[in-house]
N, CA and C of each residue as an Amber inpcrd file, in Angstrom:
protein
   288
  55.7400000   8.4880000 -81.7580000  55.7310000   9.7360000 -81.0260000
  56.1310000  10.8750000 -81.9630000  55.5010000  12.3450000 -81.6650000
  55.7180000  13.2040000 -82.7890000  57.1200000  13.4070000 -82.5800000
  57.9060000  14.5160000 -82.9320000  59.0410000  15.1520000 -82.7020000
  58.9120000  16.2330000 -82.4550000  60.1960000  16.9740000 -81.7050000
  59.7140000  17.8530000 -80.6350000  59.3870000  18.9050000 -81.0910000
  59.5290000  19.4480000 -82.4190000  58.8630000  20.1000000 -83.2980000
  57.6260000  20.7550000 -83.5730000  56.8840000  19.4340000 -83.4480000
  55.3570000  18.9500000 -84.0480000  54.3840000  19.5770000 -82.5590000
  55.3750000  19.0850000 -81.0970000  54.7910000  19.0910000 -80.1780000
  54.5750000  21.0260000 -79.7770000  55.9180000  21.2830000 -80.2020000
  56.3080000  23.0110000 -79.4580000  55.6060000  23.8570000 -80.6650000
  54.5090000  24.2930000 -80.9310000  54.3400000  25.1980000 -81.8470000
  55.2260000  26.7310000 -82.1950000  54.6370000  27.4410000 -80.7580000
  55.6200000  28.6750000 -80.8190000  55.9240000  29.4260000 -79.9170000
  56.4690000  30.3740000 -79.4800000  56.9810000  30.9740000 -78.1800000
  55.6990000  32.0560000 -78.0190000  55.2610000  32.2440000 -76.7440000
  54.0260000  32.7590000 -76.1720000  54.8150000  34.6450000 -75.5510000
  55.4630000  35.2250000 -76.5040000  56.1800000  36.6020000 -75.8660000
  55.2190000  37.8690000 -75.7720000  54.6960000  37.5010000 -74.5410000
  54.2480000  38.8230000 -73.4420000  54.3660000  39.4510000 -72.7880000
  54.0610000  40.7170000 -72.3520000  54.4020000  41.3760000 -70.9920000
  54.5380000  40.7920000 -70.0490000  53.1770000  39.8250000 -69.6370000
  53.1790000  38.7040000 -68.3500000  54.2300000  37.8850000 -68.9300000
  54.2180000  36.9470000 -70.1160000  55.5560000  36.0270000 -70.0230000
  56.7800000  36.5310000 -69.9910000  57.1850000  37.5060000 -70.3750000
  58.5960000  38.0910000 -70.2540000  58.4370000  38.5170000 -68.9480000
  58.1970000  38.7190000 -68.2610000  58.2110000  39.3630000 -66.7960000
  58.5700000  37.2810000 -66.2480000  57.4760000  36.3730000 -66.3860000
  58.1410000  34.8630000 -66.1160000  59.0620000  34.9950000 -66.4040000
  59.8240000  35.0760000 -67.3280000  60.9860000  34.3130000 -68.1440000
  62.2950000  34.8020000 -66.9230000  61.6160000  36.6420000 -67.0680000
  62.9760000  37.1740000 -66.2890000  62.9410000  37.1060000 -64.6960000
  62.0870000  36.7240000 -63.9310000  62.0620000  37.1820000 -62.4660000
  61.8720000  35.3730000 -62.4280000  61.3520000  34.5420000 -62.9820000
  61.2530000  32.8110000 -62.1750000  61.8970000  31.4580000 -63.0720000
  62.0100000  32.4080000 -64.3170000  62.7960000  31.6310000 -64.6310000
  61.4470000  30.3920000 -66.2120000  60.4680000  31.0270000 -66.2330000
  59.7510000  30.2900000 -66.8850000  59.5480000  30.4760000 -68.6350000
  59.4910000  29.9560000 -69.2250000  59.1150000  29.8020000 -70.3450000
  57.4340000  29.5810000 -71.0710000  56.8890000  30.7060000 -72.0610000
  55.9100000  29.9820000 -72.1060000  55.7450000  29.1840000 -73.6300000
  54.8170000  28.4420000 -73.7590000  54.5560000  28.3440000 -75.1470000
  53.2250000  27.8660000 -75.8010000  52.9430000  27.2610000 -76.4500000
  51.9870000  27.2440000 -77.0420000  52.2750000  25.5070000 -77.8750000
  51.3140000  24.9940000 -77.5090000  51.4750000  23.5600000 -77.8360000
  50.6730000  22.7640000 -78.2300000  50.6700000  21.7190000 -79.0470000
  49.6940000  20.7790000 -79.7050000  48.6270000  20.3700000 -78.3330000
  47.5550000  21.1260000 -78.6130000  46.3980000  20.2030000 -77.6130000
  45.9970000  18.7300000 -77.5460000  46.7530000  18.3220000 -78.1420000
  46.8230000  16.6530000 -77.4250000  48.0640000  16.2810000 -76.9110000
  49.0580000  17.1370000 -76.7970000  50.1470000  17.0260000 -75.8180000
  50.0480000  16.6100000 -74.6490000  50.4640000  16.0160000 -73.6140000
  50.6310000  15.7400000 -71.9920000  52.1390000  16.5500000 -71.8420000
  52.0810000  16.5020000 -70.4030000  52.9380000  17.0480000 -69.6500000
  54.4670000  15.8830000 -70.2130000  54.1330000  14.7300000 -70.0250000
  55.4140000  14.2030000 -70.1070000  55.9710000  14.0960000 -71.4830000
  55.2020000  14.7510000 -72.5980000  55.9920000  15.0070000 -74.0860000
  56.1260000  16.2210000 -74.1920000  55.4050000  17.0390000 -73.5920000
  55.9330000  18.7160000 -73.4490000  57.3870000  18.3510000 -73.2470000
  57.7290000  18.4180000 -71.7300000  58.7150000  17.4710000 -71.2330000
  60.1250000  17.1160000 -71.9320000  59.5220000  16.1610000 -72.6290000
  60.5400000  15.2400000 -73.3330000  61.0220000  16.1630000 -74.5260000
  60.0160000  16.9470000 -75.4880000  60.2640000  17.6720000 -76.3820000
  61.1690000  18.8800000 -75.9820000  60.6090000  19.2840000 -74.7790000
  61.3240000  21.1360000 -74.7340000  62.7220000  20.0650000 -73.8290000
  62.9140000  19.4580000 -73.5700000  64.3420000  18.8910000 -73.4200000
  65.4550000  18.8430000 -74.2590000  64.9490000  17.7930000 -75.3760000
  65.6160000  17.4860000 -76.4070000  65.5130000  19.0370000 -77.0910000
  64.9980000  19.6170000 -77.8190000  64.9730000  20.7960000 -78.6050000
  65.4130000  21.5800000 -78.5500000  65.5940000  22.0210000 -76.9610000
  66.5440000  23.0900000 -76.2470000  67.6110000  22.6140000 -75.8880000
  67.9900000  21.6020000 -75.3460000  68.9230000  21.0930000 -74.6060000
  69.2880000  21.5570000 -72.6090000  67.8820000  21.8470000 -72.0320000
  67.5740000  21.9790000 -71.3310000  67.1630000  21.4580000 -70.1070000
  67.2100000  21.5520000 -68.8460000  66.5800000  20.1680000 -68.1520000
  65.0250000  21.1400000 -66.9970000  64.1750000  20.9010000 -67.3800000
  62.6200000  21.2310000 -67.1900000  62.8120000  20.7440000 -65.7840000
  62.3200000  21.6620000 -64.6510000  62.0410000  21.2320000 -63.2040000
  60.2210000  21.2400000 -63.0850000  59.5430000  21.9360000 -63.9210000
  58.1490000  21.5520000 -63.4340000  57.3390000  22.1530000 -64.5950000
  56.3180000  21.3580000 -64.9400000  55.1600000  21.8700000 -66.0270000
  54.1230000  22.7680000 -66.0380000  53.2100000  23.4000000 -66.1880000
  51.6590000  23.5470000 -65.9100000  51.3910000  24.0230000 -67.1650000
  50.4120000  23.2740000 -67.6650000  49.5060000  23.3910000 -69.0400000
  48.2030000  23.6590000 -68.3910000  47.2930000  24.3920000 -69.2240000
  45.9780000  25.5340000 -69.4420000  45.6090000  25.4600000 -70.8350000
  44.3050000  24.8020000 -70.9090000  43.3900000  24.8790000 -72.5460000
  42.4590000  25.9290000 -72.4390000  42.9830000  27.1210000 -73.1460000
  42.7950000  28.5310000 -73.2180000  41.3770000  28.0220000 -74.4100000
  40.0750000  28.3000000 -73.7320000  38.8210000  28.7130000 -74.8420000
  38.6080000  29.2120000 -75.7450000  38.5890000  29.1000000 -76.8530000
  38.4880000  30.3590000 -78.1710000  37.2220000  31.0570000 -77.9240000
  37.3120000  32.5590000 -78.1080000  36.5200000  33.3340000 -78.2870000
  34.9980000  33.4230000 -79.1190000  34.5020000  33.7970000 -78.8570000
  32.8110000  33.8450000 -79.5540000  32.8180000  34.9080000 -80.6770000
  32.8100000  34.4820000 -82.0150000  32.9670000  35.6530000 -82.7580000
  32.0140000  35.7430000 -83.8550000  30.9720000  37.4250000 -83.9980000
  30.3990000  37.7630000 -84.8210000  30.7970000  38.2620000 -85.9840000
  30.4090000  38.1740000 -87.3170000  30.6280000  38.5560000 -88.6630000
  28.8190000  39.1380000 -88.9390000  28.9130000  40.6020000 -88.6990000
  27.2370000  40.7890000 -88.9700000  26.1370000  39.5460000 -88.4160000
  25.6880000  38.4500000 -89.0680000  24.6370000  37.6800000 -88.6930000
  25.5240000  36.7970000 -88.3680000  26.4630000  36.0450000 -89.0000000
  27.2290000  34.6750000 -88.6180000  27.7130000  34.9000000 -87.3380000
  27.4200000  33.7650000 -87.0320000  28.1470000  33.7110000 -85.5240000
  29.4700000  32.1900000 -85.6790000  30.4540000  32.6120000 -85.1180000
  31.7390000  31.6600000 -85.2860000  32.7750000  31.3730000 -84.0440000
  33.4450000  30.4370000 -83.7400000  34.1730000  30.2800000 -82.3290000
  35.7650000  30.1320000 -83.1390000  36.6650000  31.0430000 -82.3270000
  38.1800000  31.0130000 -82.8980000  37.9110000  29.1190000 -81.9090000
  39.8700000  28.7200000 -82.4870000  39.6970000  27.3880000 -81.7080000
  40.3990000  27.3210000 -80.4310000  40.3040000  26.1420000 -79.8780000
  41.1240000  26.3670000 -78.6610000  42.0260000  25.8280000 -78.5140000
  42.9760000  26.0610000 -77.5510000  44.7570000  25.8870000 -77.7240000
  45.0140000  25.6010000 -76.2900000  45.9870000  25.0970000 -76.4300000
  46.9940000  24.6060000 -75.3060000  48.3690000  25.7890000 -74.9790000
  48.3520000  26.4640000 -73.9330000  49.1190000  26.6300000 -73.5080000
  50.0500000  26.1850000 -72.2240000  51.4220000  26.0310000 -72.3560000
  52.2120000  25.5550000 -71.0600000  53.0830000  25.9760000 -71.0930000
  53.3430000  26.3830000 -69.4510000  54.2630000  27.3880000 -69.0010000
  55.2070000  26.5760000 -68.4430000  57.0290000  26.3010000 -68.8880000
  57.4820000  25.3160000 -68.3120000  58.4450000  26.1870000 -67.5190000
  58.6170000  25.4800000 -66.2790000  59.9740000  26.4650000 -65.6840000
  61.0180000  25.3100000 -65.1670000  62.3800000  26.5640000 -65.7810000
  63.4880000  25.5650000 -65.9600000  64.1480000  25.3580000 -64.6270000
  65.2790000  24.2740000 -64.9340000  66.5360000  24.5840000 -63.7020000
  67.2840000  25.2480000 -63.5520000  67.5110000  25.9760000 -62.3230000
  68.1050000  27.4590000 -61.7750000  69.5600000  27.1080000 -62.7290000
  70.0840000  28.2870000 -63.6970000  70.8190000  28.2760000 -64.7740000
  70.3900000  27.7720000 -65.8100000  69.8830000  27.2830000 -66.4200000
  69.4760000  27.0240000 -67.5050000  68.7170000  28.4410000 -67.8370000
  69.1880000  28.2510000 -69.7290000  68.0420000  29.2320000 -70.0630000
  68.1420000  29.2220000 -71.4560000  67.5900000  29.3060000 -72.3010000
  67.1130000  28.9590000 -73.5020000  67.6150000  30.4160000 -74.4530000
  68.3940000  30.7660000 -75.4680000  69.4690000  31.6700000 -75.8570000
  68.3770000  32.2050000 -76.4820000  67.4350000  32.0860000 -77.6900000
  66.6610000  32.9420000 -78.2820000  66.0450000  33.9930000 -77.6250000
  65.1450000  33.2050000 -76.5790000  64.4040000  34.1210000 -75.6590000
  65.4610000  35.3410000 -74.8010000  66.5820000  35.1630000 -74.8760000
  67.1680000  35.6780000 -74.3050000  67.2390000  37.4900000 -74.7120000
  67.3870000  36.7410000 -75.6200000  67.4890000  38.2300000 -77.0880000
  66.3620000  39.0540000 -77.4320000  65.4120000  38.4990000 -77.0220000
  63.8340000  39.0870000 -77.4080000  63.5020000  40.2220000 -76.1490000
């Protein structure tokens, strides 16, 4: 199994996710597309020291992109939005 590292790429900080973070309590991020829910999970547990009440992951499409004649596709990614247990909260994001 990877480590929770490998699994959490990087923090997803948006208008829409910071508005989650602060009014429900959610986190977003950005994660290895062969991840499942139950190593999201296991990873943003251990890493944070956190305890996760519910998942939802979304494989966001990469875009269609022209260069003059070439035509090219960005790639596509995994995002999942985890939301924690009421008190919990993860100190970095806090600060951002």
């Amino acid at each position: 199994m990877k480590s929770a590292f490998d699994l959490i790429r990087s923090p997803i900080i948006t208008e829409k996710a910071t508005d989650a973070r602060e009014f429900y309590n959610k986190i977003t991020f950005s994660v290895d597309p062969r991840a499942n829910k139950t190593e999201i999970r296991y990873a943003v547990e251990e890493a944070f020291k956190v305890k996760v009440e519910k998942i939802n992951i979304q494989t966001v499409t990469g875009k269609k992109k022209r260069l003059g004649r070439h035509e090219g596709k960005r790639s596509d990614w995994k995002k999942a939005i985890v939301t924690l247990k009421e008190g919990d909260t993860i100190e970095v994001f806090d600060q951002v």
